[in-house]
C-alpha positions in Angstrom: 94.6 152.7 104.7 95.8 149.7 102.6 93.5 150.1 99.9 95.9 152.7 97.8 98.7 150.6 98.3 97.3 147.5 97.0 95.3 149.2 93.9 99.0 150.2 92.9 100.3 146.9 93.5 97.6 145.7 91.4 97.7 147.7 88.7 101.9 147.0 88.8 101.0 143.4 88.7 98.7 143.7 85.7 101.6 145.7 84.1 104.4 143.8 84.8 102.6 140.9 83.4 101.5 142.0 80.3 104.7 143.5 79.2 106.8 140.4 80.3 104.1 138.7 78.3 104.6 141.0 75.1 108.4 140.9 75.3 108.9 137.3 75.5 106.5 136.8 72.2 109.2 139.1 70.6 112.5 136.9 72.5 111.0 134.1 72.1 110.7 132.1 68.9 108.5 129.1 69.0 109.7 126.4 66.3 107.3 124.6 64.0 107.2 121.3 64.3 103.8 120.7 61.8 102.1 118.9 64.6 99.6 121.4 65.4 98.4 124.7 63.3 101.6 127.0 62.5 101.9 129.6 65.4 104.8 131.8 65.1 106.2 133.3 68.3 102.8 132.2 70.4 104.6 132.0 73.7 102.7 133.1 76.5 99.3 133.6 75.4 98.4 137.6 75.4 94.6 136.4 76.0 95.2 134.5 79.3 97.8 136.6 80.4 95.0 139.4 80.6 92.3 136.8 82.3 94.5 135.9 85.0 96.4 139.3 85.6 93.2 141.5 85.8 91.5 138.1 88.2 94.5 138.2 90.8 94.0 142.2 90.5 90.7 141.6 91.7 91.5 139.1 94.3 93.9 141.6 95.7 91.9 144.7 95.9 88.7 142.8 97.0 86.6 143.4 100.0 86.3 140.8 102.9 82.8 140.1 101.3 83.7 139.7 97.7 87.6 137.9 97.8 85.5 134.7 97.5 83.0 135.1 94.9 86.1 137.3 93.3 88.4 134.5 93.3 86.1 132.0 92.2 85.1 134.5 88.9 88.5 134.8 88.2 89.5 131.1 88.3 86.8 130.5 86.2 87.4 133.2 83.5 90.8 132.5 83.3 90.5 128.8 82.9 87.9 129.3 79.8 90.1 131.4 78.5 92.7 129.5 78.7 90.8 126.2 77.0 89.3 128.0 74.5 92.5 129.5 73.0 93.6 126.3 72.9 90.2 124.8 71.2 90.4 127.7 68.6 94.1 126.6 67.7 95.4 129.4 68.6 97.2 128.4 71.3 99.6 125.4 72.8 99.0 124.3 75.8 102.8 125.6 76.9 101.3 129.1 76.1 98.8 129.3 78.3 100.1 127.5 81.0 103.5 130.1 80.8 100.7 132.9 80.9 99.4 131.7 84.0 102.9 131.6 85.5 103.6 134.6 84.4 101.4 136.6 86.2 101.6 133.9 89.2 105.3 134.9 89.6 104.6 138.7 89.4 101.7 138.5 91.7 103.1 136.6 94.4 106.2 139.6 94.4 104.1 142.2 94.4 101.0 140.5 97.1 101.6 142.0 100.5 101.5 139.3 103.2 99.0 141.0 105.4 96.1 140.4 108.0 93.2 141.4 106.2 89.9 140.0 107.0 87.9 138.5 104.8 84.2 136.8 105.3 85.0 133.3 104.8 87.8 130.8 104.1 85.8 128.0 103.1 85.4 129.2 99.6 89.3 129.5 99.8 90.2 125.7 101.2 87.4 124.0 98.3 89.2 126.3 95.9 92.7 124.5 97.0 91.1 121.1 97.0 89.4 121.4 93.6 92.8 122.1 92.0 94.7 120.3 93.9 92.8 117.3 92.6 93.1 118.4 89.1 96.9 118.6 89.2 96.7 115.3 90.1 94.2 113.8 87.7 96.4 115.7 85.1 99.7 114.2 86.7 97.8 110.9 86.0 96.7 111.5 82.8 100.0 112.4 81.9 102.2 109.7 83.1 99.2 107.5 81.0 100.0 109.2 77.7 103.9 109.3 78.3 103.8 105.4 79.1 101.5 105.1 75.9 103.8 107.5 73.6 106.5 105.6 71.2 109.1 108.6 71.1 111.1 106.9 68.1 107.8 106.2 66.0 106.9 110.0 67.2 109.8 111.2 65.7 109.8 109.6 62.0 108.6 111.5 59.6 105.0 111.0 58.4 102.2 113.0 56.3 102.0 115.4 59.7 106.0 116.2 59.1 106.4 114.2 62.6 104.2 111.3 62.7 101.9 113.6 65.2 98.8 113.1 63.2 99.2 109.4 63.0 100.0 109.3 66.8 96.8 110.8 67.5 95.0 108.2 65.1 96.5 105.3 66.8 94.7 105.1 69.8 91.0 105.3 69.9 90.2 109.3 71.4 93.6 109.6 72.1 93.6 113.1 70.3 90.5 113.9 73.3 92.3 112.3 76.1 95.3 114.7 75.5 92.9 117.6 74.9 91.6 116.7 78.1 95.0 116.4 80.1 96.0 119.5 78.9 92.8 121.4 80.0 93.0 120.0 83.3 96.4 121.5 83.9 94.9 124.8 83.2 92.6 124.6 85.5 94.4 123.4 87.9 97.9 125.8 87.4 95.1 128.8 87.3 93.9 127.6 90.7 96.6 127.1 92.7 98.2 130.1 91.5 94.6 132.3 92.6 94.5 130.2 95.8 98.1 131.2 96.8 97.6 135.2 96.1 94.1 134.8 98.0 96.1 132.6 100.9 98.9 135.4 101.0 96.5 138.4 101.1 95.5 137.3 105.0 92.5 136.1 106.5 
């Protein structure tokens, strides 16, 4: 009896996310700073607005049998997707991790809290401590590259426009402990926000 009501709220979700997602690229302007390659108006990313709407879609329509596996899929997807708009450049990491809140905020309004059964919750509670332990390895990584960052040398101009590039070559794989940092937050903000929807959808 619930199944038509949450295939609309679904299919709202996936909606409602995608057009916030397409209005705020043409609201938002995105300045360019020259540390990174010239994105004009890139804020949130279309691609992982689409990963992680149609994955929490799935997550609320699923079977008892298939929330897991469903949930899992979709953290995954959406967290290559995420990192590999980034690796291609064509992405910040702000963009992807809006897109992700994005459709986290829409889902969790539109996610009936209900008793539905499901098989198991085990997948669910690994799910929760997987990401919870990459927020906190990115938290860390972080507050290292804060601590390490010189904001007044940062901010002198340089060959980069804003001394970026030579921040980067100061430190030895700094430029891959940053890359790092930020695809840990993906993965972790894709993960809580899945585990929350699946969590709100009953056991």
């Amino acid at each position: 009896r619930h199944r038509p009501t949450l295939a609309g709220r679904a299919l709202s979700m996936v909606v409602a996310a995608n057009t916030t997602t397409q209005l705020a690229k043409l609201l938002v302007e995105r300045p360019d700073f020259h540390v990174s390659t010239a994105l004009v108006n890139s804020l949130p990313s279309g691609h992982t607005t689409v990963a992680m709407s149609f994955s929490l879609a799935l997550v609320m329509i699923a079977p008892e049998w298939l929330r897991g596996p469903s949930a899992w899929l979709g953290w995954v997807w959406t967290s290559l997707m995420g990192v590999s708009v980034m690796v291609f450049g064509w992405h910040r990491p702000a963009d992807v991790l809006v897109a992700i809140l994005v459709c986290g905020a829409w889902a969790l309004l539109l996610t009936p809290v209900e008793s539905r059964r499901r098989h198991s919750t085990v997948l669910r509670r690994v799910m929760g401590v997987l990401a919870l332990a990459c927020a906190v390895a990115a938290a860390l990584g972080t507050a290292y590259a804060v601590w390490a960052l010189n904001v007044v040398d940062l901010a002198q101009p340089g060959v980069s426009g804003f001394a970026f590039a030579e921040f980067l070559d100061g430190g030895a794989n700094r430029a891959h402990v940053l890359a790092g940092i930020a695809s840990l937050w993906v993965v972790a903000s894709a993960g809580v926000v899945i585990h929350e929807v699946d969590r709100l959808s009953g056991e």
